[in-house]
PDBQT receptor file of N, H, CA, C and O in Angstrom, charges set to zero:
ATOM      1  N   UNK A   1      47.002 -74.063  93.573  1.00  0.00    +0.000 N 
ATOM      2  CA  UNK A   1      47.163 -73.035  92.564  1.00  0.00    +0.000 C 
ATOM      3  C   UNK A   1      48.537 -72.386  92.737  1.00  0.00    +0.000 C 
ATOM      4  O   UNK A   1      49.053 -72.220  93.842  1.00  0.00    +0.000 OA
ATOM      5  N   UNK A   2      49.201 -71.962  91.358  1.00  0.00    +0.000 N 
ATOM      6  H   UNK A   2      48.781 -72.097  90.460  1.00  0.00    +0.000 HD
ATOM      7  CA  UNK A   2      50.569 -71.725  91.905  1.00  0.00    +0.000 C 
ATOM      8  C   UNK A   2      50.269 -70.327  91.945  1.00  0.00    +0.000 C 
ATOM      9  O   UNK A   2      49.405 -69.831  91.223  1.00  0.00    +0.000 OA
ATOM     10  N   UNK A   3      51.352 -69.295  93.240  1.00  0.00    +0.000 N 
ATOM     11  H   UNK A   3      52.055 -69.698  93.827  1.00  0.00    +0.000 HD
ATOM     12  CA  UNK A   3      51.629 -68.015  92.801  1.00  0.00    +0.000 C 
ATOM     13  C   UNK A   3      52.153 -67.632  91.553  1.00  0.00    +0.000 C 
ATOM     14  O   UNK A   3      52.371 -68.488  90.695  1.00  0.00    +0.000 OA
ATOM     15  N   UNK A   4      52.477 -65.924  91.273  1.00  0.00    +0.000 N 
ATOM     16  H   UNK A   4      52.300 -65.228  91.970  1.00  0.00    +0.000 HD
ATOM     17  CA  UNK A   4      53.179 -65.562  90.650  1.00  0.00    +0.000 C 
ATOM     18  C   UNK A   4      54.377 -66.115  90.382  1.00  0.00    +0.000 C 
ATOM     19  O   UNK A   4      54.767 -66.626  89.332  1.00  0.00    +0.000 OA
ATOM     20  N   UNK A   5      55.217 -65.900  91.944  1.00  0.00    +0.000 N 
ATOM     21  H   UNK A   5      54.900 -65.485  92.797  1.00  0.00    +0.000 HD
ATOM     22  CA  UNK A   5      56.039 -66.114  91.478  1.00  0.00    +0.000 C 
ATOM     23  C   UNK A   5      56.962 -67.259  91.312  1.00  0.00    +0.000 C 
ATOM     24  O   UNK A   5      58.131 -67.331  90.933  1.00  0.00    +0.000 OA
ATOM     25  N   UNK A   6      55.609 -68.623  91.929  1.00  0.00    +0.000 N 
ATOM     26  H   UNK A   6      54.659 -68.565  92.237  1.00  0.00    +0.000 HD
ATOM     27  CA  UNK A   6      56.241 -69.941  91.230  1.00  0.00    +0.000 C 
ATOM     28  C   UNK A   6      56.443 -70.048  90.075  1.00  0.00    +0.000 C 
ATOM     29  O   UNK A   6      57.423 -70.691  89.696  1.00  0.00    +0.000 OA
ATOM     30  N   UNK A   7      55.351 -69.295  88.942  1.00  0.00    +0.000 N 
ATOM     31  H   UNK A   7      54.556 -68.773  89.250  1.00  0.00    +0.000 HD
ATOM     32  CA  UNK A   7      55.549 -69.192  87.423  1.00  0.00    +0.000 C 
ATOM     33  C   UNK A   7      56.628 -68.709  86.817  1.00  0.00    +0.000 C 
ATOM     34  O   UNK A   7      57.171 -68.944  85.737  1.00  0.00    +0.000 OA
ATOM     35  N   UNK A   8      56.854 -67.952  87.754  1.00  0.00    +0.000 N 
ATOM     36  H   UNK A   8      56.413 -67.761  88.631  1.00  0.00    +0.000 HD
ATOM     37  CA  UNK A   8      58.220 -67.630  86.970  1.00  0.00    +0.000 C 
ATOM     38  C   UNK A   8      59.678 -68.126  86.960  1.00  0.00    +0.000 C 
ATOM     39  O   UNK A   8      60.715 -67.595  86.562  1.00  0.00    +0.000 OA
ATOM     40  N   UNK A   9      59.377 -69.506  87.618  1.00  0.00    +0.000 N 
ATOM     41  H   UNK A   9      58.535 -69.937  87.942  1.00  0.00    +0.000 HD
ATOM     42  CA  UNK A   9      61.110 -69.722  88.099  1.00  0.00    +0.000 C 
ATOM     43  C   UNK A   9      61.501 -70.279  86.804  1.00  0.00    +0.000 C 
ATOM     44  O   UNK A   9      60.455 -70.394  86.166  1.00  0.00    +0.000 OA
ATOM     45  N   UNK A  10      62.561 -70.710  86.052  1.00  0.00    +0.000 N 
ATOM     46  H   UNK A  10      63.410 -70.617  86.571  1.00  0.00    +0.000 HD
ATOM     47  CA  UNK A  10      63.262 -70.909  85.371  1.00  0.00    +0.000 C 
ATOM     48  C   UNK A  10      63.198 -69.953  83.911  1.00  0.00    +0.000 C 
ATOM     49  O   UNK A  10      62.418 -69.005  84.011  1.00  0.00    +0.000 OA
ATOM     50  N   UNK A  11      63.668 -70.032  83.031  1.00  0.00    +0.000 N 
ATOM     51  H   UNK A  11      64.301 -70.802  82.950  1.00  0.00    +0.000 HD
ATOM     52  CA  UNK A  11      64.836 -69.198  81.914  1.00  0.00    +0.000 C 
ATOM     53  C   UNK A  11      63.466 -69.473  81.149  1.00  0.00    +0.000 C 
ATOM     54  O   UNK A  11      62.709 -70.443  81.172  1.00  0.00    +0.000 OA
ATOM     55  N   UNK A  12      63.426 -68.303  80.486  1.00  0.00    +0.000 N 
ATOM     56  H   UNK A  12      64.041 -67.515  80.467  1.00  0.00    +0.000 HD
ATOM     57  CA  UNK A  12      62.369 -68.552  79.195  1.00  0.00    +0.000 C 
ATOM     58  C   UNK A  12      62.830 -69.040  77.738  1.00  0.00    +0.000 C 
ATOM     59  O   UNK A  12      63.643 -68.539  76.961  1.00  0.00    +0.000 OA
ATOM     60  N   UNK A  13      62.166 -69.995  77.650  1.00  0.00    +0.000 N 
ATOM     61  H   UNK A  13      61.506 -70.402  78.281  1.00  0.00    +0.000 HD
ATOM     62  CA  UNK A  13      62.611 -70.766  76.249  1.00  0.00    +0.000 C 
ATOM     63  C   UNK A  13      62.150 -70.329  74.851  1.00  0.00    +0.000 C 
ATOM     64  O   UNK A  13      62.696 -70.653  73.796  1.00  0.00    +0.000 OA
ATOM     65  N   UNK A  14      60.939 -69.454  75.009  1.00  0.00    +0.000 N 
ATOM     66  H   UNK A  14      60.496 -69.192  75.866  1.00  0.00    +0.000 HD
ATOM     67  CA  UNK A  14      59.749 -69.895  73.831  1.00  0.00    +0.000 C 
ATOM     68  C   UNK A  14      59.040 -68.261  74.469  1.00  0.00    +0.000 C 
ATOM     69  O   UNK A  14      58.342 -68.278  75.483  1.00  0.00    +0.000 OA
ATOM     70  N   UNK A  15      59.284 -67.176  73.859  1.00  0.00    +0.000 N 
ATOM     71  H   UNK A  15      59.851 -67.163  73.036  1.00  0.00    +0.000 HD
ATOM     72  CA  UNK A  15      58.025 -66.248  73.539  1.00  0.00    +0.000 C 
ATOM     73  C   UNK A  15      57.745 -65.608  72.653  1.00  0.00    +0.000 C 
ATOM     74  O   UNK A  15      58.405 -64.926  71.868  1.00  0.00    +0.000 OA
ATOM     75  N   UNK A  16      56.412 -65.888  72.796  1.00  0.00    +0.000 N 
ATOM     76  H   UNK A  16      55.877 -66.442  73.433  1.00  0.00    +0.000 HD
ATOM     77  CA  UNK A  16      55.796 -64.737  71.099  1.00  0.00    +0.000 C 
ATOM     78  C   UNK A  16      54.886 -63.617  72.002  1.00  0.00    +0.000 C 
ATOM     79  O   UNK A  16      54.436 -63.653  73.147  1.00  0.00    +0.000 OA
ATOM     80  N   UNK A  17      54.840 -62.610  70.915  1.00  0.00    +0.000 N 
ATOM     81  H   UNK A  17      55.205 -62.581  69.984  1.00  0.00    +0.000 HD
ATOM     82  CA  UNK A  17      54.314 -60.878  71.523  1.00  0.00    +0.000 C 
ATOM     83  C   UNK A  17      53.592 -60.797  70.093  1.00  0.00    +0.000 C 
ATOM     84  O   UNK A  17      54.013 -60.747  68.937  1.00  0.00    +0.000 OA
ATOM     85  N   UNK A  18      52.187 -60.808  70.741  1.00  0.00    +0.000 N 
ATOM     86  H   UNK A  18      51.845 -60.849  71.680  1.00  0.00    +0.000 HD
ATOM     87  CA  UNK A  18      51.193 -59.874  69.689  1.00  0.00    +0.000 C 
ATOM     88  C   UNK A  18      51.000 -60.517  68.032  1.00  0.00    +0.000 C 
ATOM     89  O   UNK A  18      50.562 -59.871  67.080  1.00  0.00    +0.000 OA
ATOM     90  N   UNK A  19      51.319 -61.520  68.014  1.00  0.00    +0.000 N 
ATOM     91  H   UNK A  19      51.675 -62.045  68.787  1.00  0.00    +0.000 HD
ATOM     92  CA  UNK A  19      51.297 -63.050  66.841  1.00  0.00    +0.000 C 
ATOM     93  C   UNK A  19      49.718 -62.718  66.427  1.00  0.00    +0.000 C 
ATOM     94  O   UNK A  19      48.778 -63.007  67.168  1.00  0.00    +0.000 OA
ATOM     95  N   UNK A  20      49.547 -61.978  64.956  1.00  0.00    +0.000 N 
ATOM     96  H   UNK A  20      50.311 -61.743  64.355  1.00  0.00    +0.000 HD
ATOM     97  CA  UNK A  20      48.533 -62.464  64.424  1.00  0.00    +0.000 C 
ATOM     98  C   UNK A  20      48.609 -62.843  63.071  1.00  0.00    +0.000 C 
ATOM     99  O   UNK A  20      49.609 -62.646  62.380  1.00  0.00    +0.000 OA
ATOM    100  N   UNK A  21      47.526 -63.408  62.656  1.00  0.00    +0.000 N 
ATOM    101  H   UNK A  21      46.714 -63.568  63.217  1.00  0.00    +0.000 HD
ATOM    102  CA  UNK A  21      47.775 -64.245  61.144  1.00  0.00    +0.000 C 
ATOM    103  C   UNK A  21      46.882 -64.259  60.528  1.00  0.00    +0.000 C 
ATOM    104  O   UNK A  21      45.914 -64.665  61.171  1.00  0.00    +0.000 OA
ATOM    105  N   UNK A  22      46.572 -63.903  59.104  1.00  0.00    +0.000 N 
ATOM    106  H   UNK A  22      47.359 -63.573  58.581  1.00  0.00    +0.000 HD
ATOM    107  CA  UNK A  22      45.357 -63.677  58.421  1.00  0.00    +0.000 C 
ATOM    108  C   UNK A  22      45.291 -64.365  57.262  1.00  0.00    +0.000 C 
ATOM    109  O   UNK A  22      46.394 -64.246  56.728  1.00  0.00    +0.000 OA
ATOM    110  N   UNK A  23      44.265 -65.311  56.301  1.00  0.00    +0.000 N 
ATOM    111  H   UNK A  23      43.369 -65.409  56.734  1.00  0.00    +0.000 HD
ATOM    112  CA  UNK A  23      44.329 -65.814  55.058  1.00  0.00    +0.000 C 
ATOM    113  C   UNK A  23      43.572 -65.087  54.412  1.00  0.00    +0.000 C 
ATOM    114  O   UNK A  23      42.398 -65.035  54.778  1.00  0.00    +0.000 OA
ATOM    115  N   UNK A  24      43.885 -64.524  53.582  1.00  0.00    +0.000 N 
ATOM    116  H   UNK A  24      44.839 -64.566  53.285  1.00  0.00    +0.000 HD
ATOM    117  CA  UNK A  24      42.803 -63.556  52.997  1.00  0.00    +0.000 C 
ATOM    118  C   UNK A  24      42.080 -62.680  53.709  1.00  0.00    +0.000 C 
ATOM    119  O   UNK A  24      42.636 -61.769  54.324  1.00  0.00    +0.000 OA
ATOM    120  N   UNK A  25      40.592 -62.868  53.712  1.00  0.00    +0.000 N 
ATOM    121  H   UNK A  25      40.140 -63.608  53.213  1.00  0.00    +0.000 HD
ATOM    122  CA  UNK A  25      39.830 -62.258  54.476  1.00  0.00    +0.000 C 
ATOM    123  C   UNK A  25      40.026 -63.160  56.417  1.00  0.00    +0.000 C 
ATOM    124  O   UNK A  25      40.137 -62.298  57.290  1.00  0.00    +0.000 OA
ATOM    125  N   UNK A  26      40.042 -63.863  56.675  1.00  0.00    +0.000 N 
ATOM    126  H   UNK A  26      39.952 -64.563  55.966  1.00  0.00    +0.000 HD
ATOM    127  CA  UNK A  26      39.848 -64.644  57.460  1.00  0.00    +0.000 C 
ATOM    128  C   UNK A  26      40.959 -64.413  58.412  1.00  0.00    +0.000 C 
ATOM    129  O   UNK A  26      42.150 -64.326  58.111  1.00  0.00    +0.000 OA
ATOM    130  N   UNK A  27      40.519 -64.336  59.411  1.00  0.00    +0.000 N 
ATOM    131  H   UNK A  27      39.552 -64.406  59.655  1.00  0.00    +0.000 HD
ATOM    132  CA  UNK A  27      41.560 -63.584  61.086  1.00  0.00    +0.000 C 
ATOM    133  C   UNK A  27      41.726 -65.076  61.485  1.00  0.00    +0.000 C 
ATOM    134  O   UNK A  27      40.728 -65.760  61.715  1.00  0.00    +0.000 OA
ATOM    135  N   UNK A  28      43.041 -65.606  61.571  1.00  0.00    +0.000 N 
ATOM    136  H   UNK A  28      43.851 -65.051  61.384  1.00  0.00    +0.000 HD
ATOM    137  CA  UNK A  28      43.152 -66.919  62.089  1.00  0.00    +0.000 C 
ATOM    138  C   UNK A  28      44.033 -66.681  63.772  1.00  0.00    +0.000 C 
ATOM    139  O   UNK A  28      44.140 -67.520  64.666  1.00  0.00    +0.000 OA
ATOM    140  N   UNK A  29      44.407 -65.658  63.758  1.00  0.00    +0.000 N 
ATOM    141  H   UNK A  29      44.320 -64.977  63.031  1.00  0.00    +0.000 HD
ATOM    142  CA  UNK A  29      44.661 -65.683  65.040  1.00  0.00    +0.000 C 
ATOM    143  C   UNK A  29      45.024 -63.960  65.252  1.00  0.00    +0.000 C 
ATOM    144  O   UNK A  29      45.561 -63.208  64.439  1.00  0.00    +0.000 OA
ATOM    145  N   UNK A  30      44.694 -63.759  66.164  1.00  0.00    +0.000 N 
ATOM    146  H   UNK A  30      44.257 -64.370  66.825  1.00  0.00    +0.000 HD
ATOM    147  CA  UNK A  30      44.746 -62.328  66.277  1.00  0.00    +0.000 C 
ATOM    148  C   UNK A  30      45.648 -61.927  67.829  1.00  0.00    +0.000 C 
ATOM    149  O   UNK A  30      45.228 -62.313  68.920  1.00  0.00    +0.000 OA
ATOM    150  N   UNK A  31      46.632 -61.289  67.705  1.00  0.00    +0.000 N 
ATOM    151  H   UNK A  31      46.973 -60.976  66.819  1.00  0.00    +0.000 HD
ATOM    152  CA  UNK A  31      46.997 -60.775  69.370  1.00  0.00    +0.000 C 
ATOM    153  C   UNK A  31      47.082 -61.938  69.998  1.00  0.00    +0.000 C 
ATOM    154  O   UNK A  31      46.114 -62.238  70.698  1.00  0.00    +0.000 OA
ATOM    155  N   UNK A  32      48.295 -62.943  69.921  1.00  0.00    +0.000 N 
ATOM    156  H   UNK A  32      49.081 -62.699  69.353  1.00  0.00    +0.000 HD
ATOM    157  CA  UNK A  32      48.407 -63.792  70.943  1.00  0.00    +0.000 C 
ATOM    158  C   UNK A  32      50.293 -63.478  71.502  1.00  0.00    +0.000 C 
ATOM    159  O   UNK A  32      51.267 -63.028  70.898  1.00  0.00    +0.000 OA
ATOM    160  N   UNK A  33      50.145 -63.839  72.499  1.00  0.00    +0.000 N 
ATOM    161  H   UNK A  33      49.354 -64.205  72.989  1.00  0.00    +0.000 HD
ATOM    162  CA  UNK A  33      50.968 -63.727  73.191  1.00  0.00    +0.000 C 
ATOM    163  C   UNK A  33      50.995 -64.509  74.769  1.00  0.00    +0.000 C 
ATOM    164  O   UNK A  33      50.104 -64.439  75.616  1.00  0.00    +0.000 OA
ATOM    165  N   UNK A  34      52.289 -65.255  74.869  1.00  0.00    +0.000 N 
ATOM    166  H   UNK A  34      53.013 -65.312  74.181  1.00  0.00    +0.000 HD
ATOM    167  CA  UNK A  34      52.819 -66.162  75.740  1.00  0.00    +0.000 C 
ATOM    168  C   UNK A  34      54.294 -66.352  75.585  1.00  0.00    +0.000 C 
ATOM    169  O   UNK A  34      55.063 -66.116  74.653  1.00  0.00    +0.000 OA
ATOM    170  N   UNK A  35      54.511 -67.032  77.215  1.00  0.00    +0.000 N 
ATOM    171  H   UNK A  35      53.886 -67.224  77.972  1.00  0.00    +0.000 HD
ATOM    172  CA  UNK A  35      56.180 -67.359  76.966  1.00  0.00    +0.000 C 
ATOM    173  C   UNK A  35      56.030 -68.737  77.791  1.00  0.00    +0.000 C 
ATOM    174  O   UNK A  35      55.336 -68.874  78.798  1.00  0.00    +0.000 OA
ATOM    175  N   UNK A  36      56.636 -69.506  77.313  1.00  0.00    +0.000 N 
ATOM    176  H   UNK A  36      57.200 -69.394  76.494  1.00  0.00    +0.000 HD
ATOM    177  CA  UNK A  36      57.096 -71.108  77.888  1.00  0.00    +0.000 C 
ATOM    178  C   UNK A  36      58.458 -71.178  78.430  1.00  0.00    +0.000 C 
ATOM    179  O   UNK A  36      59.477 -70.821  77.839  1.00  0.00    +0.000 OA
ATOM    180  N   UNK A  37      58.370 -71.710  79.700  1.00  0.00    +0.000 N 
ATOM    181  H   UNK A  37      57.542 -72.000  80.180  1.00  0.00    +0.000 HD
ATOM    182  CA  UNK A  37      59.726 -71.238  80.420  1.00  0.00    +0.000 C 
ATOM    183  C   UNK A  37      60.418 -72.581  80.907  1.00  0.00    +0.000 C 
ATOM    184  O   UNK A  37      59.610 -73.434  81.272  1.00  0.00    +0.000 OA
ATOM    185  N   UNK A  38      61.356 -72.827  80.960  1.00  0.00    +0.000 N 
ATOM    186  H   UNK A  38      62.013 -72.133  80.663  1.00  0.00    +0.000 HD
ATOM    187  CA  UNK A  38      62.475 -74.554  81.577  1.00  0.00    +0.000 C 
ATOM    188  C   UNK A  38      61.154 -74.819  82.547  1.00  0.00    +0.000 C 
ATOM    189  O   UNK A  38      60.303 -74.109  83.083  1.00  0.00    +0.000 OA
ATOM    190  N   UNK A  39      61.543 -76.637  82.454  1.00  0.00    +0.000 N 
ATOM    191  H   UNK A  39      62.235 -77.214  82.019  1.00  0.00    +0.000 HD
ATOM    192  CA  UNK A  39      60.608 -77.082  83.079  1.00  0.00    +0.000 C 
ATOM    193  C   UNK A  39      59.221 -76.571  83.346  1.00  0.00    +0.000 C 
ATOM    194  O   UNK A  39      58.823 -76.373  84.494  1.00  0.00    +0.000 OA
ATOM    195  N   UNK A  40      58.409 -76.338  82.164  1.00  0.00    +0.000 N 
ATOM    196  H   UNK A  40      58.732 -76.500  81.232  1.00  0.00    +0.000 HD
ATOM    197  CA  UNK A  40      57.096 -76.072  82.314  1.00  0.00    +0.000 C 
ATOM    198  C   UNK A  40      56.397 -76.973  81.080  1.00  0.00    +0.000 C 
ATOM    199  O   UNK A  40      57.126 -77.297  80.143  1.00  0.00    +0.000 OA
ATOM    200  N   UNK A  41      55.158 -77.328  81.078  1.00  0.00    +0.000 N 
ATOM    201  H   UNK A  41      54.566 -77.064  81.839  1.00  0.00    +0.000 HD
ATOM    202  CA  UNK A  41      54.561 -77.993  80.079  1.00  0.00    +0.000 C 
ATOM    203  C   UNK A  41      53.516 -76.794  79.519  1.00  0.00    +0.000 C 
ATOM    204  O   UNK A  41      52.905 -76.147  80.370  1.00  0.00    +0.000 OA
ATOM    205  N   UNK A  42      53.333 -76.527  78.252  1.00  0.00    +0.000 N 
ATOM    206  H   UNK A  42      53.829 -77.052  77.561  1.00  0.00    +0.000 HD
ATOM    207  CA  UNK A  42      51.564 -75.649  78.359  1.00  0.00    +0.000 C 
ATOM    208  C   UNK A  42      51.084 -76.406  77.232  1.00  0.00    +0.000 C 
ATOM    209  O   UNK A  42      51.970 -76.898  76.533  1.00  0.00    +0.000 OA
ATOM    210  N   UNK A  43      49.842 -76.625  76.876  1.00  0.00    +0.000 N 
ATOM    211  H   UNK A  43      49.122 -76.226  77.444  1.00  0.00    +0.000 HD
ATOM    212  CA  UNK A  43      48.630 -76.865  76.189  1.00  0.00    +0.000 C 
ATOM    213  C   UNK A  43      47.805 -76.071  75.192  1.00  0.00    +0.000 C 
ATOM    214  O   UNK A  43      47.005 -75.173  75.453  1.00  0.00    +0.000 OA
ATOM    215  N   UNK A  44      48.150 -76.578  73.954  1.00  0.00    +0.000 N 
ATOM    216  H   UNK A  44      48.800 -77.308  73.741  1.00  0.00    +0.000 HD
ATOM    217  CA  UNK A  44      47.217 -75.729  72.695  1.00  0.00    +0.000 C 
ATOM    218  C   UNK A  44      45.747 -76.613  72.585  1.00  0.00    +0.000 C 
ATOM    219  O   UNK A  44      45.624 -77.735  72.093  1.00  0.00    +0.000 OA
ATOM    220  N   UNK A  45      44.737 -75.814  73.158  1.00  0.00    +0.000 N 
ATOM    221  H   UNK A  45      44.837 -74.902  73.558  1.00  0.00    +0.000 HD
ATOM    222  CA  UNK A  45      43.480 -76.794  72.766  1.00  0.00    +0.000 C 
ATOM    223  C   UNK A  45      42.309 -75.915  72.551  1.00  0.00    +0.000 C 
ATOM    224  O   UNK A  45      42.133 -74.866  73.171  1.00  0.00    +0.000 OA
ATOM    225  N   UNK A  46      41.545 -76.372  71.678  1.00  0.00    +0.000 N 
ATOM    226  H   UNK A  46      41.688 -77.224  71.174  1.00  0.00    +0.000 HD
ATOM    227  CA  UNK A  46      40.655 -75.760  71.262  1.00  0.00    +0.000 C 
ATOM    228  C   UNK A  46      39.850 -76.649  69.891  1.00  0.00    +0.000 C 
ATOM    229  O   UNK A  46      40.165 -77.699  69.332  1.00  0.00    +0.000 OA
ATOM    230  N   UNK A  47      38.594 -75.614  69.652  1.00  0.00    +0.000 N 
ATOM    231  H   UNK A  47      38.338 -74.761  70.106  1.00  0.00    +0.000 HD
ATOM    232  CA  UNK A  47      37.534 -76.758  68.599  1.00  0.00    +0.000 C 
ATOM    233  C   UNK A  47      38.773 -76.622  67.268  1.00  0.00    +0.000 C 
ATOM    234  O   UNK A  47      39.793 -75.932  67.234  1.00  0.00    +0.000 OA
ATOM    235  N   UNK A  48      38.217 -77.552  66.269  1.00  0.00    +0.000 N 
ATOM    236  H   UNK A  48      37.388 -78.112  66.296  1.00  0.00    +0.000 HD
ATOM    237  CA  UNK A  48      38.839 -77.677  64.924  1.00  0.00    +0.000 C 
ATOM    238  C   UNK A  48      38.405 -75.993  64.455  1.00  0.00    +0.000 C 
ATOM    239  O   UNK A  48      37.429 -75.349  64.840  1.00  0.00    +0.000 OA
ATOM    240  N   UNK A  49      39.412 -75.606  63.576  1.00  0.00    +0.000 N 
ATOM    241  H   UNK A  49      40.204 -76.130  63.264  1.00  0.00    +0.000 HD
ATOM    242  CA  UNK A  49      39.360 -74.084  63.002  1.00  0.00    +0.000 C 
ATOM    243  C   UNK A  49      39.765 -73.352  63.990  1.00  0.00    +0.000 C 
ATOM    244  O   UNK A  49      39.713 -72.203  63.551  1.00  0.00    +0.000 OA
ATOM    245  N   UNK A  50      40.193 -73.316  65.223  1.00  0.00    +0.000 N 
ATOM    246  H   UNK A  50      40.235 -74.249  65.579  1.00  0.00    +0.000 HD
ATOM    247  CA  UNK A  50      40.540 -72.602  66.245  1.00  0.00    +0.000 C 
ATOM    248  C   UNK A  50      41.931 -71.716  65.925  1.00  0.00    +0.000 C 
ATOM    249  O   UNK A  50      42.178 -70.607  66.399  1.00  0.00    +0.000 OA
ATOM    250  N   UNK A  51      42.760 -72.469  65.019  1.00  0.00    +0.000 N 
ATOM    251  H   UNK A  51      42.559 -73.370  64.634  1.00  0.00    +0.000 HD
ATOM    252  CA  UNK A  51      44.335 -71.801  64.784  1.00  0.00    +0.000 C 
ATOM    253  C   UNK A  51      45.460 -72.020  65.492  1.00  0.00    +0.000 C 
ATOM    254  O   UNK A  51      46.531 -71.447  65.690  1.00  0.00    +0.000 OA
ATOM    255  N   UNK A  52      44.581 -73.621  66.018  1.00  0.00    +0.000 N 
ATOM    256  H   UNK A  52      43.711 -74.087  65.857  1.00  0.00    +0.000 HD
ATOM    257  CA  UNK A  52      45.888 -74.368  66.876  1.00  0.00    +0.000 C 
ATOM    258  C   UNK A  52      47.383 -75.011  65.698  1.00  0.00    +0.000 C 
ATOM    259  O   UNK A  52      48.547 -74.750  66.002  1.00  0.00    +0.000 OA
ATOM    260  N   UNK A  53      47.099 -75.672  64.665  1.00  0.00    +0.000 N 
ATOM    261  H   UNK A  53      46.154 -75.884  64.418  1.00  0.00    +0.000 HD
ATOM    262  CA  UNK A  53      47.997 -75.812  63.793  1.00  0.00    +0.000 C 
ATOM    263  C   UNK A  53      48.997 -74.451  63.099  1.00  0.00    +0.000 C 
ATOM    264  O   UNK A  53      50.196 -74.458  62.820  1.00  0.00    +0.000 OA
ATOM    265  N   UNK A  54      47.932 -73.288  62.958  1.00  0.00    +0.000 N 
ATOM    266  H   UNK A  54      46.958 -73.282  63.185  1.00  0.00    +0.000 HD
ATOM    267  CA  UNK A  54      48.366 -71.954  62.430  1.00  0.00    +0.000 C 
ATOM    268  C   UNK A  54      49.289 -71.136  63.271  1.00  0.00    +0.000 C 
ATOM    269  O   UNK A  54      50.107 -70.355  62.784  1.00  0.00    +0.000 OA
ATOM    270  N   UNK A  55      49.146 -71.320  64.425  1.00  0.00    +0.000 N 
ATOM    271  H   UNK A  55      48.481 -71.953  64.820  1.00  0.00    +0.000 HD
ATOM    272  CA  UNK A  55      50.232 -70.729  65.771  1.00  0.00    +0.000 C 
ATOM    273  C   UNK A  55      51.110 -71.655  65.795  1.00  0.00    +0.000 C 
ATOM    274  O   UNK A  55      52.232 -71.147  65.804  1.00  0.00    +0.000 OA
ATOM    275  N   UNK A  56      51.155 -73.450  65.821  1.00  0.00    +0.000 N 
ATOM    276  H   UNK A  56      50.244 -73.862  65.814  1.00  0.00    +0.000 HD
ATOM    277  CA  UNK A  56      52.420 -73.800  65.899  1.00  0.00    +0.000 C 
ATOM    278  C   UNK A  56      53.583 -73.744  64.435  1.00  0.00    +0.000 C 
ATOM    279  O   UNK A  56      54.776 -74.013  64.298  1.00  0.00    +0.000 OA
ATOM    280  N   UNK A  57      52.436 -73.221  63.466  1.00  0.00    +0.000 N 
ATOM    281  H   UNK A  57      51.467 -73.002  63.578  1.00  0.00    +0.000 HD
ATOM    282  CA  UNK A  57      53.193 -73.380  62.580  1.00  0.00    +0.000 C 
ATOM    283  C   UNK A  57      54.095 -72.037  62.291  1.00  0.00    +0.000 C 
ATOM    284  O   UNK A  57      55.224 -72.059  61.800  1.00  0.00    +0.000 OA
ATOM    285  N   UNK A  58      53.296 -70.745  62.735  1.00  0.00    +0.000 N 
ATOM    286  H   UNK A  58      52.379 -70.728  63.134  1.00  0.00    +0.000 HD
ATOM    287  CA  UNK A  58      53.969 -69.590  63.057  1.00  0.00    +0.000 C 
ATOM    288  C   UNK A  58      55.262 -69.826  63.861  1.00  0.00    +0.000 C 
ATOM    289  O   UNK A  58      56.347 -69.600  63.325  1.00  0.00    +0.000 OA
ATOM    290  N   UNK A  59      55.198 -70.198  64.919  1.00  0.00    +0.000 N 
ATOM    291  H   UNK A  59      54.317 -70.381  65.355  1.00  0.00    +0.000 HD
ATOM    292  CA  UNK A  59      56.434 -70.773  66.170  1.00  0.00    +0.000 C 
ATOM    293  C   UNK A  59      57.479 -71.084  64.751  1.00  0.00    +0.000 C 
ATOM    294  O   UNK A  59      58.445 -70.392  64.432  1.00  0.00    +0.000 OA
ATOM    295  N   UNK A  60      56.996 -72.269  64.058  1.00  0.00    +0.000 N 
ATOM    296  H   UNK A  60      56.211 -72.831  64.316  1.00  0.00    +0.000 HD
ATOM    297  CA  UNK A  60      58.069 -73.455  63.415  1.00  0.00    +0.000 C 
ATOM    298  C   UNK A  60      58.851 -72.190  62.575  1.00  0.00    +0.000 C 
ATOM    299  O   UNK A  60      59.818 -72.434  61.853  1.00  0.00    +0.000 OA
TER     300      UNK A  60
C-alpha cells in the first residue's frame, strides 16, 4: 500500500474540484473531485448510467 507521500511525487497534470452535472431533472454526477499526477495511471469504473462517459466528457 503506498503512503501519502508516495502519492504525491510528481507534477499534477489533470484536476477537477467539486464537478457536478445535471440533465434536466437527473444528477449525473454530483461533487467529484480528483487530481492525476506524472506517472500515475487512475481508473473510471462503474455500472452503465454511473456518469463514467459524462465526467470524461466534462474533462474533454
Amino acid at each position: 500500500m503506498a503512503t501519502v507521500q508516495q502519492r504525491k511525487i510528481g507534477a499534477v497534470i489533470l484536476e477537477l474540484e467539486n464537478i457536478s452535472l445535471a440533465f434536466g431533472g437527473v444528477q449525473a454526477l454530483s461533487d467529484i473531485s480528483f487530481d492525476v499526477r506524472e506517472h500515475e495511471i487512475r481508473a473510471i469504473i462503474g455500472p452503465n448510467g454511473a456518469g463514467k462517459s459524462s465526467l470524461l466528457n466534462v474533462i474533454n
